[in-house]
C-alpha positions in Angstrom: 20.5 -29.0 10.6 22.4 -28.8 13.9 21.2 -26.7 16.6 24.0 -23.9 18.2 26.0 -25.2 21.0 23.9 -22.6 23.4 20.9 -24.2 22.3 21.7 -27.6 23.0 23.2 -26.3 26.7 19.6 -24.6 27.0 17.6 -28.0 25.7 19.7 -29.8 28.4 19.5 -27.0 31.5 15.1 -27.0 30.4 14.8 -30.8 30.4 16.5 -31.1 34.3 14.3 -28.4 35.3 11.0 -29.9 33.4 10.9 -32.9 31.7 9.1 -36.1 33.9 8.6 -33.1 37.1 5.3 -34.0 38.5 4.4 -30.9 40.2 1.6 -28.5 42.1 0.0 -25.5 40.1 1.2 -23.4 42.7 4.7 -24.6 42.7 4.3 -23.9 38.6 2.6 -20.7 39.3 6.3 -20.0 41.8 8.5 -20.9 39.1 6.8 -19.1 36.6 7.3 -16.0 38.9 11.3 -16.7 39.4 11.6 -17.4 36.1 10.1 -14.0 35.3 13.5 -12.4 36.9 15.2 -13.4 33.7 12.4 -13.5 31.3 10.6 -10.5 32.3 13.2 -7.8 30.9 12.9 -5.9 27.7 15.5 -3.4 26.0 15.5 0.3 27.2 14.2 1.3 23.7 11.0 -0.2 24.4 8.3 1.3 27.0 6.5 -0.5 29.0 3.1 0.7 30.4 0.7 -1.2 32.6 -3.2 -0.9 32.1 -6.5 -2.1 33.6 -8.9 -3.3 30.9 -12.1 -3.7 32.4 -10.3 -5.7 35.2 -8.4 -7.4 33.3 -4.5 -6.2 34.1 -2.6 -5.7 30.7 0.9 -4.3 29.8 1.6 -2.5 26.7 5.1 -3.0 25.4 5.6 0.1 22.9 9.1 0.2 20.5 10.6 3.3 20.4 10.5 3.4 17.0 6.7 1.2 16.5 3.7 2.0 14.2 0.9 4.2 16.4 -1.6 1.9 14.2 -0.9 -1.5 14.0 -0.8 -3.7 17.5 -0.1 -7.3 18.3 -2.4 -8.9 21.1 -0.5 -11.6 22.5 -1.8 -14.1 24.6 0.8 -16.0 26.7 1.0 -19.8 27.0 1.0 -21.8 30.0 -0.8 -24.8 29.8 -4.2 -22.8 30.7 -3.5 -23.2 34.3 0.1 -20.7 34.7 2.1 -17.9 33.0 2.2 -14.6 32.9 3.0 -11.4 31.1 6.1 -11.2 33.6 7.7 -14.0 32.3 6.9 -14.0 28.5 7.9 -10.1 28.3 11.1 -10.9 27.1 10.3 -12.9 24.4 7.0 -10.4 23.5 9.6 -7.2 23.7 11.6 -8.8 20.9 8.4 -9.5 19.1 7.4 -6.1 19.2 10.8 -4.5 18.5 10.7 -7.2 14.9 7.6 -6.3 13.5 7.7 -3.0 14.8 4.7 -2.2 16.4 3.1 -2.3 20.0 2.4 -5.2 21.7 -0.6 -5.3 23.9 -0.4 -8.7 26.7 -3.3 -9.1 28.9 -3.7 -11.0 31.9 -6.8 -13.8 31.3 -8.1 -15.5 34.2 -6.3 -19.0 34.7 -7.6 -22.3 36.0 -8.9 -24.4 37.9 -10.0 -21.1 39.3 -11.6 -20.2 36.1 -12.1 -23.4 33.6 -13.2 -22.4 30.2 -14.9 -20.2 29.2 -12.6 -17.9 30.9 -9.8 -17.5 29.6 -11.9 -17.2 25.5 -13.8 -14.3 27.6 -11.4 -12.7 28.5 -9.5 -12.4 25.3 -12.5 -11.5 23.3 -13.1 -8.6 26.1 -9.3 -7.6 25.3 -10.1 -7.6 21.2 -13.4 -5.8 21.9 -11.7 -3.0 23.8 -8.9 -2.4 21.0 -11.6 -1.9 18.5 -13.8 0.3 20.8 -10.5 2.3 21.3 -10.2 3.4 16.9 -7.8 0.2 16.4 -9.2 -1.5 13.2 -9.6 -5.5 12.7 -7.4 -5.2 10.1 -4.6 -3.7 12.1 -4.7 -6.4 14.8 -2.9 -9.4 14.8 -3.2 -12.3 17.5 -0.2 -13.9 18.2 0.0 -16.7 21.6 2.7 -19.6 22.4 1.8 -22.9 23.5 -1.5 -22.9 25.0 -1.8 -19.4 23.9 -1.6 -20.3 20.4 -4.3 -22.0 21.0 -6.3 -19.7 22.7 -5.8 -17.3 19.7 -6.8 -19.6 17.3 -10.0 -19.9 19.6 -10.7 -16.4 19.7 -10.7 -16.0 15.6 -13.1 -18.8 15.8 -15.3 -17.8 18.1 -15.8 -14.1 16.0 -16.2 -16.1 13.2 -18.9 -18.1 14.8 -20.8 -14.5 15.5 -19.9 -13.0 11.8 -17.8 -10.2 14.0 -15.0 -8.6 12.4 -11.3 -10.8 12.2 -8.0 -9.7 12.7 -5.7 -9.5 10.5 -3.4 -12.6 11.0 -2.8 -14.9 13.7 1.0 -16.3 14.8 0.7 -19.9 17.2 4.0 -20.7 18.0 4.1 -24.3 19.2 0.5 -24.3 19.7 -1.5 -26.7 21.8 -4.4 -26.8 19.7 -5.5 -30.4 20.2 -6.5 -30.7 24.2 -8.2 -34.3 23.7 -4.3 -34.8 22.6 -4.6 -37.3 19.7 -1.3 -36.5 17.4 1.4 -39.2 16.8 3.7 -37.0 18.6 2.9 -37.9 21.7 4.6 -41.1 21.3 7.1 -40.4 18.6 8.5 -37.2 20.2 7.9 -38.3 23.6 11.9 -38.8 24.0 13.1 -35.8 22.3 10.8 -33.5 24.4 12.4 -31.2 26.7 9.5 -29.4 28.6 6.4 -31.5 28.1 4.7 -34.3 29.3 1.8 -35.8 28.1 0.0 -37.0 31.8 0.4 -33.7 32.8 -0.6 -31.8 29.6 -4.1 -34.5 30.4 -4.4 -33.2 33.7 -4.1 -29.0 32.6 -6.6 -30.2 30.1 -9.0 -31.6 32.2 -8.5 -28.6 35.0 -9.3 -26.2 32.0 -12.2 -28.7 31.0 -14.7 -31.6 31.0 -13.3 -34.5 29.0 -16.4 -34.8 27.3 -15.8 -31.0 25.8 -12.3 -31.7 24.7 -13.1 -31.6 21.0 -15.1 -28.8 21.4 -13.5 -25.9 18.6 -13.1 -23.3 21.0 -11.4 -25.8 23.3 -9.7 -27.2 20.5 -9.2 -25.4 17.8 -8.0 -28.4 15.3 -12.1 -29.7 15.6 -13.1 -26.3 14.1 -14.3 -24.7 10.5 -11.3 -22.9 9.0 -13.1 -21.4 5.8 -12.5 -17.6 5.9 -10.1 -17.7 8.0 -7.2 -15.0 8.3 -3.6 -15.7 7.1 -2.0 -18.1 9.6 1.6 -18.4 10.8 2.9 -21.4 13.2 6.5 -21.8 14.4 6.8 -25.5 15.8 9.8 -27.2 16.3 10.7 -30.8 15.6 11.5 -32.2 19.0 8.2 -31.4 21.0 5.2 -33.9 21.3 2.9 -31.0 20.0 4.2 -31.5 16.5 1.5 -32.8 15.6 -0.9 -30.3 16.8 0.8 -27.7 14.2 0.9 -30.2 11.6 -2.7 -31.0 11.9 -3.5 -27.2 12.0 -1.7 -26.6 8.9 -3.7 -29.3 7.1 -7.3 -28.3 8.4 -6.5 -24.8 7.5 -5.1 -25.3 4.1 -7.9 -28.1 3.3 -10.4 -24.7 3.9 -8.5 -22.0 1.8 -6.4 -20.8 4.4 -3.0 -19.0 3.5 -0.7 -20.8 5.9 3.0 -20.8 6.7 4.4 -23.8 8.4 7.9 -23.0 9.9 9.1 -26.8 11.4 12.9 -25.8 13.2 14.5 -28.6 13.5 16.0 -29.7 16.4 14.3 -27.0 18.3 11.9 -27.4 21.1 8.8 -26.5 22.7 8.2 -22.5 23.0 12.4 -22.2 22.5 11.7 -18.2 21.6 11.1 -17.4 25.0 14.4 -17.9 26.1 15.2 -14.6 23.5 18.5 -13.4 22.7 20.2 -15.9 24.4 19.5 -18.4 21.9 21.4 -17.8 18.1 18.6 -19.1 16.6 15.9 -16.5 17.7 17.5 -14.0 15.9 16.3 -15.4 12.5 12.7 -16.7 14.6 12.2 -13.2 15.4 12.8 -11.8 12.3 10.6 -14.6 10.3 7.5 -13.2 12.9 8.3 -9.2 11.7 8.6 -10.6 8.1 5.1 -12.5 8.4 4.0 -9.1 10.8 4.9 -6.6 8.0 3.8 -9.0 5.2 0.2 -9.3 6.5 0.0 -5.0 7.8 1.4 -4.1 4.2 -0.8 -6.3 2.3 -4.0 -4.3 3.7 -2.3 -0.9 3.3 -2.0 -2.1 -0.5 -5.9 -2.8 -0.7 
């Protein structure tokens, strides 16, 4: 299938700006913050309210028209080591406004600063505060992109390892849920990929980590135990080197009884629903994520 003629202009405008640029975290952490001029705005139907979780700076993003029950906690990609809530608003505002319920972004600590366990702390802090504030497991979902996605996938683990309630669904779109970074992809993608890099992607690894933890689960979620796992949803598309990552994901999770939906877009690339409305595409992305959203929220309310 051929991508839209604005999508191919994008692919081309993100590959000059990314692809083979060997750069500083703090000229990343810069971009990221320019970037959030564009990225950072939402429509006027949705509020937007900043909070202080325990220290950790979060931002509610609230639809008009969204549930008071259900909430999305979305944790933003960025390789472990940038990103922001400014500059995946956008993208989280039209999340929100599809499945029609809040959206709840926190701020986790980034590396080197603050190598793992951090960032896993932090979002279990985040979780742990929803509940103590009347929001039910089963009327949370996770959602990240990139490493986000698999930060979430870590998080679901990690309650899992201390029998603590689960969410209700988790979304990874392009996840990087492989850190030792072992998928085919790497090579067989490496031309097609727009954004990523794999020396790089080694060196936010190792400034999140030890090599010798790299396979750890809640480093690398594709090592870990999937049995009772919550209903999965991963949006990947075919040009990006971290393929693989949501294949293998897919497999382990299935292979362990979990319910799984595999969305492969083709021609599309790394984290392409940040960039929003102005893509074609991302009105049928966003609306596959409210579909998955509701699905999940209404199958409980059945119960």
């Amino acid at each position: 299938m051929s991508i839209s003629l604005r999508s191919r202009f994008w692919r081309m405008v993100l590959r000059g700006m990314f692809k083979n640029q060997k750069t500083t975290i703090v000229a990343l952490r810069a971009n990221s913050a320019n970037n959030s001029k564009m990225l950072g705005k939402v429509s006027k139907t949705t509020q937007v309210e900043r909070i202080d979780i325990d220290g950790i700076q979060a931002e509610w993003l609230r639809p008009l028209s969204a549930s008071q029950v259900n909430v999305i906690l979305y944790l933003h990609g960025g390789g472990y080591v940038t990103g922001s809530i400014e500059d995946h608003r956008m993208m989280c505002g039209l999340l929100a406004e599809s499945a029609g319920v809040k959206v709840l972004i926190p701020e986790y600590r980034l590396a080197p600063e603050y190598p793992f366990p951090a960032a896993l702390d932090d979002s279990l802090k985040v979780f742990h505060w929803l509940l103590a504030h009347g929001y039910l497991p089963e009327n949370i979902v996770i959602a990240g992109d990139s490493a986000g996605g698999g930060l979430s996938l870590a998080v679901v683990l990690a309650l899992k390892e201390k029998n603590a309630p689960l969410p209700v669904a988790v979304i990874c779109l392009s996840p990087w849920a492989d850190l030792a970074l072992t998928g085919q992809s790497h090579t067989t993608k490496a031309k097609a990929e727009a954004i990523l890099n794999k020396d790089v992607l080694h060196e936010w690894a190792l400034c999140y980590t030890d090599e010798s933890n790299l396979t750890n689960p809640l480093v690398s979620p594709v090592y870990g135990d999937f049995h009772g796992f919550p209903p999965l949803l991963i949006q990947v598309g075919s040009e990006e080197i971290l393929l693989d990552d949501s294949i293998l994901l897919a497999e382990k999770a299935r292979s362990a009884g979990v319910d799984v939906t595999l969305k492969i877009w083709d021609g599309m690339w790394h984290v392409w629903q940040a960039l929003g409305d102005l893509l074609p595409e991302n009105k049928k992305t966003f609306e596959e994520i409210g579909e998955f959203v509701q699905r999940q929220f209404g199958r409980i309310e059945k119960k």
